[in-house]
N, C-alpha and C positions, 0 to 999 in steps of 0.2 A: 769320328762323328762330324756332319758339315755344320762350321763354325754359327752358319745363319739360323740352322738348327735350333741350337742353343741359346745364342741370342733372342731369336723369338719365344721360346720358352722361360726364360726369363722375365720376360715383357709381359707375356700372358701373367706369370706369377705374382708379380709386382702391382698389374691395377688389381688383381684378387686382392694381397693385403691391400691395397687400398681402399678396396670397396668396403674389404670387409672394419678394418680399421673406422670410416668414416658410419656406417651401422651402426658401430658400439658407441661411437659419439653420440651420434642423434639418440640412441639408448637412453644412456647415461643423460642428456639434456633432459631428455622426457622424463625421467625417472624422477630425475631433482626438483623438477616443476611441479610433478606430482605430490613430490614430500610436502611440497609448501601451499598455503593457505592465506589469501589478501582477502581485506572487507567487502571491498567492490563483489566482486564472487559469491561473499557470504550472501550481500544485499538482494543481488539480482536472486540468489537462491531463495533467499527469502519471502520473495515477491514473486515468484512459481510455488510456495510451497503452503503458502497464507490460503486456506480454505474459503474464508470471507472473498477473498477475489474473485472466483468461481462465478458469483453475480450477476460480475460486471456482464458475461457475457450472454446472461438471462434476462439482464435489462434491457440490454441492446435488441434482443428477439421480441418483451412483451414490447418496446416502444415498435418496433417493426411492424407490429404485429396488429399495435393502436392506429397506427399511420393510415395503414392499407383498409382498417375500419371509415376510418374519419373518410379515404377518398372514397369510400365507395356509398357515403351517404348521396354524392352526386348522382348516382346509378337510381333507373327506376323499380319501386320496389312491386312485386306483382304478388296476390296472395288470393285464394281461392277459398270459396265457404262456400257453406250447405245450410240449411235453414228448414226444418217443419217444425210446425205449429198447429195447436189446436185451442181456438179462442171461444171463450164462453157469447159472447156477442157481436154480431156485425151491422154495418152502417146500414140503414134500410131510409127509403124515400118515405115520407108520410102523405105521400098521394102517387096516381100513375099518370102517364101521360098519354093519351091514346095513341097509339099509333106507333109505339116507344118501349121495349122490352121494358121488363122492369128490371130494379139493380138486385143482383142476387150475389151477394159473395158467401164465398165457402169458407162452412169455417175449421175448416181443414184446410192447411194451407202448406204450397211447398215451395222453394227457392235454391237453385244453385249458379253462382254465378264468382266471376273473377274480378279482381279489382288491382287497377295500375295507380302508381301514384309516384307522381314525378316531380322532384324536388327544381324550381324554376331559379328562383333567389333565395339564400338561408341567410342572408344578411353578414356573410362572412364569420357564422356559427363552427363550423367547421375547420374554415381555417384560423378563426382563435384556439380551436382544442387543441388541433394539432401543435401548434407554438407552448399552449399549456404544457402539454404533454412531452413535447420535446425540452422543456426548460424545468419540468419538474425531476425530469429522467437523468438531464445535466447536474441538477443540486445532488440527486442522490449518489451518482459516479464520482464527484469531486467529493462528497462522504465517505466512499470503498477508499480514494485516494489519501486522504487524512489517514483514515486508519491505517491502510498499507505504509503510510508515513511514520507513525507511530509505532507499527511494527517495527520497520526497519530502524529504527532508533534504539528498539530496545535488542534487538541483533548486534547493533555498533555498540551500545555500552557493553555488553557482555564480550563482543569480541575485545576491544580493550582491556578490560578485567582479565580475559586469557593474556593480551598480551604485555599486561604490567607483570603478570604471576610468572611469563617466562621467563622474563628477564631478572626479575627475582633469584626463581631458581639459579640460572644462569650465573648470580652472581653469591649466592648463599657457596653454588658448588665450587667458584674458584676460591672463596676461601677457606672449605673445609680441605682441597687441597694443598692449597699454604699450610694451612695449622696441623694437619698428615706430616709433610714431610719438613715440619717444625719438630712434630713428637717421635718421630724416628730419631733427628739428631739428641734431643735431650733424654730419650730414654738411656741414649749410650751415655750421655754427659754423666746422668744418675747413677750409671753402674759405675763410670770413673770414680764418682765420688767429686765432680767438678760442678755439680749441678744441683739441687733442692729436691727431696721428695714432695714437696707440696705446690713446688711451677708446675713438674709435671701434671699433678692431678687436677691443678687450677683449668691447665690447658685442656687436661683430658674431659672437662664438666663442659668447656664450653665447645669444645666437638658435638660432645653431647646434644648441645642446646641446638645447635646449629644444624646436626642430623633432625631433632626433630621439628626443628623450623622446615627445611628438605620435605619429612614428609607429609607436613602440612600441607607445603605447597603443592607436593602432587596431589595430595586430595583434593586439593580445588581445584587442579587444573582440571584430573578427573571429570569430579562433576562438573565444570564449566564447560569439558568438552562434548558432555552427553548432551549437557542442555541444549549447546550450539548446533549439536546436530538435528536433534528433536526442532530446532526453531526452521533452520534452513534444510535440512532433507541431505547433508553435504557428511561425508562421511571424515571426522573431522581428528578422533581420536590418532595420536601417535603424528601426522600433518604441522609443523612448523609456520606459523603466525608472523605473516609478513606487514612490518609497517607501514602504512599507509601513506599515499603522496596522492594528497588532493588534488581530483580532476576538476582544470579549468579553476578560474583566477576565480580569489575570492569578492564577495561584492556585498555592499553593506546595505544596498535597496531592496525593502520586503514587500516592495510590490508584487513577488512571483511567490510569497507565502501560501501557502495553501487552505490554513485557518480562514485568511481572510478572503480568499478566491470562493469559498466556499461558499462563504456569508453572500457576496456577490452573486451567486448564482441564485442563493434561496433568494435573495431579492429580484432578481429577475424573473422565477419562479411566481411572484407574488404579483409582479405586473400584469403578467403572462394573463394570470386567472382573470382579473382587472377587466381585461380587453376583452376578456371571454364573456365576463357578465354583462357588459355594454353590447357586445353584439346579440346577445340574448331578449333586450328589449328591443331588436328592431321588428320592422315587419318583416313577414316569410312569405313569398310566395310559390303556391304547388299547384302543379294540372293533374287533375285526378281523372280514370274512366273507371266503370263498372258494366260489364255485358254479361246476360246470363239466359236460366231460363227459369220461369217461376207459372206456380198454378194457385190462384191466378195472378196475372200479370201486374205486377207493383206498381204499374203504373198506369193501369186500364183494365179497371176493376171489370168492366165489360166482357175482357178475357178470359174469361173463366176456365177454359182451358189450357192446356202448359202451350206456353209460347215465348220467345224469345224478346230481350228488351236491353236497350242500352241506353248510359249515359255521360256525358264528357262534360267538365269543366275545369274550370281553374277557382281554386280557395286562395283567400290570404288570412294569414293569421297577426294579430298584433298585442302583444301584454301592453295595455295604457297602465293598467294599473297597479300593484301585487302589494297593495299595503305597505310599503316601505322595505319591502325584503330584499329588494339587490341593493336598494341602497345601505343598511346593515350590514350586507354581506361584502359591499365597497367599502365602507368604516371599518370594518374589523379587518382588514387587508389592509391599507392604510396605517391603522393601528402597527399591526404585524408586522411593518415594513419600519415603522418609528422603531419597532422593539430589536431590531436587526440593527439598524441605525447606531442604535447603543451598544448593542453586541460587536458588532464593527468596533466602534471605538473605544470597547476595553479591552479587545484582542489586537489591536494596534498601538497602545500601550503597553500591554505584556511584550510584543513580538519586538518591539521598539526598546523595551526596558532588557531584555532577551541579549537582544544585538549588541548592546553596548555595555553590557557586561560581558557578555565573551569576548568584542572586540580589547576591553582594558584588561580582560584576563589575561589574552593572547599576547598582548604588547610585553605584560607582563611577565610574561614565561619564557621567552623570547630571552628580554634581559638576564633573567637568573637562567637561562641556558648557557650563558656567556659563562657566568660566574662556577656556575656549576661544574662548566668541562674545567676551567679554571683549576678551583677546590680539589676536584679527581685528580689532575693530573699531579699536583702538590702530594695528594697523600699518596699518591702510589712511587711516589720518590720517595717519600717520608718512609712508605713502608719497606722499601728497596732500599734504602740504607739502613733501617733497623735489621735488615738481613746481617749485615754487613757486623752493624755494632753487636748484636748479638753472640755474633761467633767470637768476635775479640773481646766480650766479655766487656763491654762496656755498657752496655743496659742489660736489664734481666728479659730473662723469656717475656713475663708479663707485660714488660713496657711494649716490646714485640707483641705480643696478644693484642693491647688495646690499639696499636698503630693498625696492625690488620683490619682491626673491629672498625675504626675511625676511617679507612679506605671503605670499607665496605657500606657505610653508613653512608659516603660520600657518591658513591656509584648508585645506590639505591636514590639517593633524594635525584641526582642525573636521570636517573630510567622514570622517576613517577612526573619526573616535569617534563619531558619528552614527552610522553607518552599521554600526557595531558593535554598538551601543544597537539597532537596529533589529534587525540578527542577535539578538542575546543575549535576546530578546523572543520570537522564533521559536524560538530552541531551547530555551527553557524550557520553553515550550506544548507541545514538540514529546516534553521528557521529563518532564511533567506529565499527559499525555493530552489537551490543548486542542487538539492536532491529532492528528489520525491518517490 
């Protein structure tokens, strides 16, 4: 067989395993990504899956919708009528004039004719709506935002709740395997005769406990995990709960809060209308025509028969006076805006009061993190040497049991101050404006 033969066949062989080699990688990466589940993810799901959102983009169509009304008051408006009549009396002369028909109007009468009317000056009526309009349609979308805000809050505390309950489990099940392959050694101790009938059953009660701690906690994961899916549309069951590492630095200025952005808008909102009403008392003025054809003529009773007639001018219109009604309706705006004013500033105390108990929360959790891994690592020595003393018969099983318990206890208070630390991170951002 020619050697290059071979050689080349080889070579084709080779990038095969390799391609294929490199496939089950990228497999396997995808698969593993697939198993797991971060908040960010949960949120944005959250925020496609929140019904109330739908709105926003209904609001945006009727303000669209208000716009193109408001421009097209500029446009002249054209409308056509029709008119018969039949009047019990008509105007008659009480003398004649020789030489001078006399005046005979019918009193049957008929009229159709067209009428233009074209908006000249509105005093800037129009363009105050639109601003209304545009500023009230703002207050309501930074409303969907809040809430969408407050959704996604209540998405992050139940994802936490999953993922304090994991690591729960996680640590409930290492040491129902320590205390397993505890009760294996002393079962034999007992049958020597080297060992107590009542360690063993002490140990075996608190398997017990501990199993049904276990299935506790899967029942909450459980339903914790139906809810999370019912909230984000994310298919969540059996998916490993990845801890979160807050995007972008933390910052303790609640000017981007959205409570208070909100109030902000309904205050502009309230100007908006303000300007509206003021442009309301100006003058307007309109060029009107009307051409038609009428029997007889509206305008030359003389006509008596159907004939043709036009007319053009310009109107102006001006409210001097309406009994004090824009100005009430300017007070109670005013009013509205003082009442905002206030709402401002007890939602900037809350938000403020907010901040700086999570910020001394944080600081706080931080420290006993320190301590914490500290504690763990102590008693997982502590309990690696009661391995040790156990088997040489220098403590009892149960001192063993409690040193387990005492690790375990120390891993748990580690996982709930983590885990809270990683909370208290999200809801800062969340009453800072770092998320929305």
């Amino acid at each position: 067989m020619d050697p290059g033969y071979v050689e080349s066949t080889k070579t084709v062989n080779m990038n095969k395993i390799k391609t294929i080699t490199l496939f089950i990688g990228v497999l396997f990466i995808a698969n593993a990504q697939s198993q797991t589940l971060d908040l960010y993810t949960c949120l944005d799901s959250a925020a496609e899956q929140m019904p109330l959102l739908k709105q926003q983009e209904l609001m945006n169509e009727v303000l669209s919708n208000k716009l193109k009304s408001y421009n097209r008051n500029y446009l002249p408006l054209v409308t056509l009528n029709g008119q018969a009549s039949y009047q019990s009396d008509v105007p008659e002369l009480p003398f004649s004039l020789p030489g001078t028909p006399g005046l005979e109007i019918p009193q049957a009468q008929y009229r159709a004719y067209a009428e233009v009317y074209q908006p000249l000056f509105d005093a800037g009526i129009s363009k105050a709506a639109k601003k209304a309009e545009t500023a009230q349609t703002e207050a309501s979308l930074y409303a969907l935002q809040v809430s969408e805000m407050e959704y996604k809050k209540q998405v992050a505390q139940l994802y936490f709740q999953m993922l304090l309950v994991s690591d729960q489990m996680e640590i409930v099940n290492k040491s129902l395997d320590l205390m397993r392959a505890r009760q294996m050694t002393l079962e034999t101790a007992v049958e020597n005769g080297v060992a107590q009938q009542n360690d063993l059953l002490k140990l075996r009660s608190e398997i017990l406990t501990q199993e049904k701690k276990q299935d506790d906690l899967k029942s909450a994961q459980d339903n914790g995990m139906e809810l999370l899916e019912l909230l984000t549309g994310i298919k969540a069951q059996g998916r490993e709960l990845v801890a979160p590492e807050v995007q972008g630095s933390l910052d303790y200025a609640i000017t981007s809060n959205l409570h208070l952005q909100m109030i902000g808008t309904q205050q502009n909102s309230l100007l908006a209308k303000e300007s509206l009403l003021k442009a309301q008392r100006m003058p307007r003025v309109n060029a009107f025509a009307q051409a038609g054809m009428g029997a007889p003529n509206p305008y030359n009773f003389f006509e008596k028969d159907l004939s043709s007639y036009y007319i053009v001018g310009i109107r102006a219109n001006w409210t001097i006076w309406d009994w004090g009604k824009t100005s009430l309706d300017r007070k109670n705006l005013h009013l509205n805006h003082q009442m905002l004013d206030e709402q401002r500033n007890q939602k900037q105390i809350e938000v403020e009061s907010n901040v700086s108990r999570l910020r001394s929360a944080g600081d706080k959790l931080n420290k006993s993190l320190e301590r914490d891994a500290q504690l763990l690592s102590l008693r997982t020595q502590i309990r690696k040497n009661a391995e040790v003393q156990v088997e040489q018969g220098v403590i009892t099983s149960n001192d063993y049991l409690d040193e387990v318990l005492a690790e375990q206890v120390a891993a748990l208070t580690k996982s709930v101050d983590q885990i809270s630390l990683y909370q208290n991170r999200i809801l800062l951002q969340f009453e800072t404006g770092g998320i929305k």
